[in-house]
N, C-alpha and C positions, 0 to 999 in steps of 0.2 A: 364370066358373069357369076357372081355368087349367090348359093342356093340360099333357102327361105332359112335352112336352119341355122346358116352360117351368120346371115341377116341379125335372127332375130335372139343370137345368142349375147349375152350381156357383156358391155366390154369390161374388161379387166386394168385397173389402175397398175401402172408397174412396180413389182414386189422392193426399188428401190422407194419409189414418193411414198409407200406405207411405213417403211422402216422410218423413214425420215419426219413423217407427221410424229409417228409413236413419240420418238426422239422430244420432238420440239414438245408435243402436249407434258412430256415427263419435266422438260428443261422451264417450260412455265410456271408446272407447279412447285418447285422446286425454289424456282426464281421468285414466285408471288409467294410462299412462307420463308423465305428469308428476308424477304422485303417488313411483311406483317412481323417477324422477330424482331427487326432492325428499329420498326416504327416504336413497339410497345416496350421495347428493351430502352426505348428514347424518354416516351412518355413515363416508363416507371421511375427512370433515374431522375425527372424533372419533378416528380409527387411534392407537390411546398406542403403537405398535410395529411393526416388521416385519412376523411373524408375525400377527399379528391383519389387520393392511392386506392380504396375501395372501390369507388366510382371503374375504374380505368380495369382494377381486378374482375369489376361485374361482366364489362364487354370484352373481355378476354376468353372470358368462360365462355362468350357466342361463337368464336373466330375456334380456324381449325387447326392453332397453335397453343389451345389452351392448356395441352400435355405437354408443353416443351419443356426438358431440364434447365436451359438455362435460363428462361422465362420464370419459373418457380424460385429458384434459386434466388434470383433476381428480385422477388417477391419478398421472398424471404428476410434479406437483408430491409429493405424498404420498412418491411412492416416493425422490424426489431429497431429501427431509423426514428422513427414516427411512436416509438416507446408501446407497442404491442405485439410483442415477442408471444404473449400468451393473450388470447388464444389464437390471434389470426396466422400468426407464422410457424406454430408448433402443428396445430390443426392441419396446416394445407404442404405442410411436412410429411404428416403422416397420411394424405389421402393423396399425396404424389403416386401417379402411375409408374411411372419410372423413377431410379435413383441411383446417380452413378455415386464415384468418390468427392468429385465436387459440391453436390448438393450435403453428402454426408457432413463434409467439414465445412461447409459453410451454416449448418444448425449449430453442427457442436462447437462452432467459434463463437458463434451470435450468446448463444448458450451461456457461454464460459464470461463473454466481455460483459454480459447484461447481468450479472449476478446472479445464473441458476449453475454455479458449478459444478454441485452432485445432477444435475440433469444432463449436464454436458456426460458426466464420467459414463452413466445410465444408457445415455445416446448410444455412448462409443460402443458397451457390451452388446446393446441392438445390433451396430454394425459388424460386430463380430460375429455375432451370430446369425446375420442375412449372408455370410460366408464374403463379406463383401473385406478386403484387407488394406489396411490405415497406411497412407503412403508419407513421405516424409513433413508436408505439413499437418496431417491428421497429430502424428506424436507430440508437437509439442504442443497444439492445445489444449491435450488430457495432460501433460504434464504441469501443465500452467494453472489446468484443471485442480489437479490434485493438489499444487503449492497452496494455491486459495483454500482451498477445504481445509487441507490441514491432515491429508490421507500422503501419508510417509508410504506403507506399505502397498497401497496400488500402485506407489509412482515406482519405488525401490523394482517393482515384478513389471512394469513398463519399459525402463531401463534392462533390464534382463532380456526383454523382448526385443531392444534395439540391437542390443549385442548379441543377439540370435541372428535375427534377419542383416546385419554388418549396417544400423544406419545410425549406429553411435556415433560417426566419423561426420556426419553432415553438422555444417557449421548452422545449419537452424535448431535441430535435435541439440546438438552439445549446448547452444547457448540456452534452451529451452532444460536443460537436467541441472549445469548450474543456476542456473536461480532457482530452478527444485529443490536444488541439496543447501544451496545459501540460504533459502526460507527459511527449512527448518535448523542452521546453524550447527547444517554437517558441512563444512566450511572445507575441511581436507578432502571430502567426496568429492567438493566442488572442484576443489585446485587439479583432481586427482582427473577429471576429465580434461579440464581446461588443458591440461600440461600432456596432454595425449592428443590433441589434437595439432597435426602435421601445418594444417592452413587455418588461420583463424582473420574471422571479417572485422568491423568497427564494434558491430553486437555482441559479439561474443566476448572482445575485449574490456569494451560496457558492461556486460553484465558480470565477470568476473572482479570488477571493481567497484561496480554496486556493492557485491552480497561482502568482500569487506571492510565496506564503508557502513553497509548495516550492521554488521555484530560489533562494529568499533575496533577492528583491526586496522589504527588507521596507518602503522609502519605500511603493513603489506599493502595495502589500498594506495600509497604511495610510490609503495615500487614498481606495482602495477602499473599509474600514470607516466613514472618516468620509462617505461620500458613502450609502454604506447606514442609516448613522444619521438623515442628512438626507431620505431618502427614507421613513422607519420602515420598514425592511426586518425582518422578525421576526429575532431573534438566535436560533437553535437550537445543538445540539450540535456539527454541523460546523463554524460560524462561532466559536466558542468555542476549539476544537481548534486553528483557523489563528492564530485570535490568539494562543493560545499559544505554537506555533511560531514566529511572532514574535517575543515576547517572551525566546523561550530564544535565539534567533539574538543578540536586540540585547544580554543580559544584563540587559532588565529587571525585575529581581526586583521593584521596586515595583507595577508595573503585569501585572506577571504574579497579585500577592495580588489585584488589584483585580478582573483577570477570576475568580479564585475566589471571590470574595465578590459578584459579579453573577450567577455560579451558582447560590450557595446561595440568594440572595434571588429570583432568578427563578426558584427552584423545578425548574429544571431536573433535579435529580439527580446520580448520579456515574455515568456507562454508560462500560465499560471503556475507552473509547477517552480520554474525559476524563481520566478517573483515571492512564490513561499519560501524557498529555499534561502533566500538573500534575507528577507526577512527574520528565518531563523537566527543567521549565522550574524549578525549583525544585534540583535537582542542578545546571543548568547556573548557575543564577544565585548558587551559591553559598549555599543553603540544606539540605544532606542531612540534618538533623536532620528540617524539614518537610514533605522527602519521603518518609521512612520514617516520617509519620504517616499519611501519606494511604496509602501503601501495607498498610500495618499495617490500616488502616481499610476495606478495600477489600473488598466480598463475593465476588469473582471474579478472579483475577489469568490470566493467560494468560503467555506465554514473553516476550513484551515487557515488561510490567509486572515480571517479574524482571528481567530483561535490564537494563531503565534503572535499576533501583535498585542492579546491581550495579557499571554503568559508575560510578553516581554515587557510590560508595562509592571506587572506582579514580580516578575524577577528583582527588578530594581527599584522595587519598592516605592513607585508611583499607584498607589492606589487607590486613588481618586480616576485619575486617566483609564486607568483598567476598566475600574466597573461604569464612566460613562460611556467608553467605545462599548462595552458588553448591553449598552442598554440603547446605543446608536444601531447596535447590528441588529436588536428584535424590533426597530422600527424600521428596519429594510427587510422585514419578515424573513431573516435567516435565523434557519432550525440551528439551535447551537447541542452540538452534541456533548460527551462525557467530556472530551479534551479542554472542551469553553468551558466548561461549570469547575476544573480544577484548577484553569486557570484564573477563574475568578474566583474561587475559593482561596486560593495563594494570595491572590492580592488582599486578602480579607486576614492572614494569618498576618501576614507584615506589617498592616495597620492595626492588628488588634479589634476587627472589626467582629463582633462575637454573635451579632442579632444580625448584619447583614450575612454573616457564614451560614446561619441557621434558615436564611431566606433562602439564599439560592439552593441550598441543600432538600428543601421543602420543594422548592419549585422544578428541579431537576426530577424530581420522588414526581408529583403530582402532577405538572402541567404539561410536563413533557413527555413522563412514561418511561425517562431512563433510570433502572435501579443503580443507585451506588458503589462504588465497587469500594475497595479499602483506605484506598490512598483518598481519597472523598473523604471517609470518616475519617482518617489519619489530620487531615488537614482541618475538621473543626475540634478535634480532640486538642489539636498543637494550638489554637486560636483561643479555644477553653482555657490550655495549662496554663499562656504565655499572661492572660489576664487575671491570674488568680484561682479562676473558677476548677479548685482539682477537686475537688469532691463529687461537682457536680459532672465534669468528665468522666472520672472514676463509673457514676451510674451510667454517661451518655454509653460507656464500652460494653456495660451489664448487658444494656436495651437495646443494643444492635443487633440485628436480623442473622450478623454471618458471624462466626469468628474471629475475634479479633489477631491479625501478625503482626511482629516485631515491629512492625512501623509504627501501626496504631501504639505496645505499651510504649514503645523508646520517644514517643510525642509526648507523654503524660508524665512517663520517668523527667523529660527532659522538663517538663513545666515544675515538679518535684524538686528540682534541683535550683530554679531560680526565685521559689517562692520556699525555700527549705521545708518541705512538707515533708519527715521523717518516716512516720506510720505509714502514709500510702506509697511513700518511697520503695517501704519496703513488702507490703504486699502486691506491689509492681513489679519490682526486679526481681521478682519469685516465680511472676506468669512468664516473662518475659524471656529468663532463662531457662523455662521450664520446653520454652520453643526453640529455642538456640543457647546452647550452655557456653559454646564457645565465643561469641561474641562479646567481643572485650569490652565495647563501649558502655555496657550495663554495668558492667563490675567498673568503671570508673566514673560514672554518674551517681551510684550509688555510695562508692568512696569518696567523691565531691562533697554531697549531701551529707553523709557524718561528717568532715570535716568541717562544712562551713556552720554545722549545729553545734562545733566543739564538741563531738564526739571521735576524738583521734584516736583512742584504741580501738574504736572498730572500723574506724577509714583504715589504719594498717594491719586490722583481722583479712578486710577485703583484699587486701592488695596480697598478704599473705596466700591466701586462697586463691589469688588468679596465678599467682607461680609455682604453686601445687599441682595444680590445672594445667601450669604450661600453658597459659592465655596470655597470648601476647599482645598488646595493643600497638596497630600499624601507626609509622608515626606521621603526623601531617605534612603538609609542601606546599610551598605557592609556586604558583607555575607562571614568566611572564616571558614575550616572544622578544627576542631580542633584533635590534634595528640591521644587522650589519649580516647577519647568516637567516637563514631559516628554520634555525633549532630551536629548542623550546628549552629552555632553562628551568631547574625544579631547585628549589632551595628548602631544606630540613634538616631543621637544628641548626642554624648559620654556614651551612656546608652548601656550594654552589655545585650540582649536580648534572 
């Protein structure tokens, strides 16, 4: 029989079913915030807008995953998505509770793609200084950082930092240093990593033949593609776009159809950048009929895609075509930047058009808010000389805002020369060589111009003087691709080279 105290002592649950509740209450919570990350991690990536992404951030801040890293992060991208990088995704950056390396490189990438690249570099010193350390995708979005700026010396002591910590060797960092060193057309920096790296991806091989397809090295930009062919390096979009540029540098319109017809057969597509690039290479190689197919063709054009079709129309000297597409593109309210107002200043030199040069030049100043840069005034100076107007030239260089260079007088010289204008010839070739003494082509424009005023003892005073000088004048070439090889033929002086 059991006594009253035994009775009335309270029973005890077995110390295993409390471990076991513990367990499961811990495994619910657990289970119900992964679930709520899973849901709102769905609902941020689905955000169709502003508005709605706000909405979804407001009940976020209820729930008790509102301090999640990846949730924020997550924000983050969204909000820089939805074109408010500042102030809603910089803000809720900085009042993040936590922050590992992921949240870091996903501000200073957003940072960097959105156009605040001194804010990304700024980030980065923050992060260095929360003691928190850049792992190998952190480096190359400061280095990406720095190419855009235009900051050599942060990216140069970056680089130094890589080859401290050994992550020069990683094929995202190396591809991310060449196109640092290709920016700014340290070109052997470039090659000088590239050729040190053991294993190299599709990108690294791309961007090594980007940066010499930009400074116009197009030999090596070539030996490049064929060493990537020998390797089967996959050909993507960007490698597509360099060969282009290639090909518009060399004038090879043959082998510029052949990269569009490896396009379409590789299934590749037209993505804007292509589509400008065909564009280019197709105007520059003396085809503007089948760039204004591809153009025409196009489901998206942006301010470049006008821009090249306008220069190409000005190139060759259709310009009428130039300046109606230039006036088709501000009736689809495209902002036309400096690249459009010189291309349609060009078309305006080739026709002799002196009052519409002076319009778009007004209108560029006034309605758009872009100042001029030289090659602007170079081009109504050359539109001024070609019709006569040098005197009045002469003043337009007086009354300009910057300093006139060699472009602007060798525009003026050059109008000097076709309308024999002596006197200002030669208070031209005075400024002109007073900028560049070496430059031959003043001292034979100026020797032109006596000679064609029957002034021959001072066309051969000039010429006298430029072999004094040792000024040599480079002699011209025409360059045309020939049907049977892929070389490029140069003829100077009747000599096939």
């Amino acid at each position: 029989m059991l006594s009253l105290t035994t009775r009335l002592r309270p029973t005890r649950k077995p110390q295993s079913v409390l471990h076991f509740k513990h367990h499961l209450c811990f495994y619910c919570t657990i289970t119900h915030c992964s679930a709520l990350v899973s849901k709102y991690f769905s609902l941020l990536n689905s955000s169709p807008n502003l508005q709605i992404l706000q909405q979804i951030h407001a009940k976020l801040l209820k729930t008790s995953v509102y301090n999640d890293v990846i949730l924020n992060s997550k924000l983050i991208i969204m909000y820089s998505k939805h074109k408010s990088l500042f102030p809603n995704a910089y803000n809720l950056f900085l009042h993040m509770p936590e922050r590992n390396i992921y949240s870091w490189n996903i501000i200073i990438g957003e940072l960097s793609r959105s156009g605040y690249p001194l804010k990304a570099i700024e980030t980065f010193k923050n992060m260095r200084k929360s003691r928190m350390e850049p792992d190998l995708y952190t480096l190359p979005l400061v280095l990406r950082a720095c190419a855009t700026l235009g900051q050599f010396k942060p990216g140069q002591k970056l680089h130094c930092y890589c080859e401290k910590v050994g992550s020069s060797r990683n094929v995202f960092v190396a591809s991310a240093l060449v196109f640092f060193y290709a920016k700014f057309g340290e070109i052997d920096a470039a090659c000088q990593v590239f050729d040190e790296m053991t294993q190299r991806d599709h990108v690294l091989w791309t961007t090594m033949l980007s940066g010499y397809a930009q400074i116009g090295d197009t030999s090596k930009a070539l030996r490049v593609f064929r060493e990537m062919m020998r390797e089967k390096i996959m050909l993507d979009h960007v490698v597509m776009v360099s060969l282009l540029l290639v090909c518009s540098q060399l004038g090879w319109l043959r082998h510029g159809k052949s990269v569009h017809c490896v396009m379409v057969k590789g299934f590749l597509g037209m993505n804007l950048s292509l589509a400008n690039a065909l564009i280019d290479v197709y105007s520059k190689c003396g085809a503007p009929k089948i760039a204004r197919r591809v153009f025409d063709k196009m489901h998206e054009r942006d301010v470049i895609s006008w821009s090249s079709m306008i220069a190409g129309y000005g190139l060759h000297g259709h310009a009428k075509k130039a300046l109606d597409l230039f006036k088709t593109m501000l009736d689809h309210d495209i902002k036309p930047n400096s690249i459009t107002f010189l291309g349609a200043l060009s078309a305006c030199v080739h026709a002799g058009m002196v009052d519409e040069a002076k319009f778009y030049l007004e209108m560029m100043r006034e309605k758009y808010g872009i100042e001029p840069e030289l090659k602007h005034y170079a081009c109504l100076v050359d539109v001024m000389g070609r019709v006569g107007l040098i005197e009045e030239a002469e003043r337009f260089i007086g009354e300009m805002p910057v300093e006139p260079d060699g472009a602007v007088w060798g525009a003026l010289l050059g109008g000097c020369r076709v309308h024999s204008e002596v006197e200002v010839g030669e208070r031209v070739v005075k400024r002109a060589l007073s900028l560049d003494p070496e430059r031959a082509g003043y001292y034979v424009l100026m020797a032109n111009i006596y000679a064609e005023a029957g002034r021959f003892e001072d066309a051969e005073r000039v010429r006298d003087f430029m072999k004094e000088r040792k000024v040599v004048k480079m002699p011209g070439f025409s360059a045309i691709e020939m049907d049977r090889d892929s070389n490029l033929h140069r003829k100077s002086h009747g000599v096939l080279a």
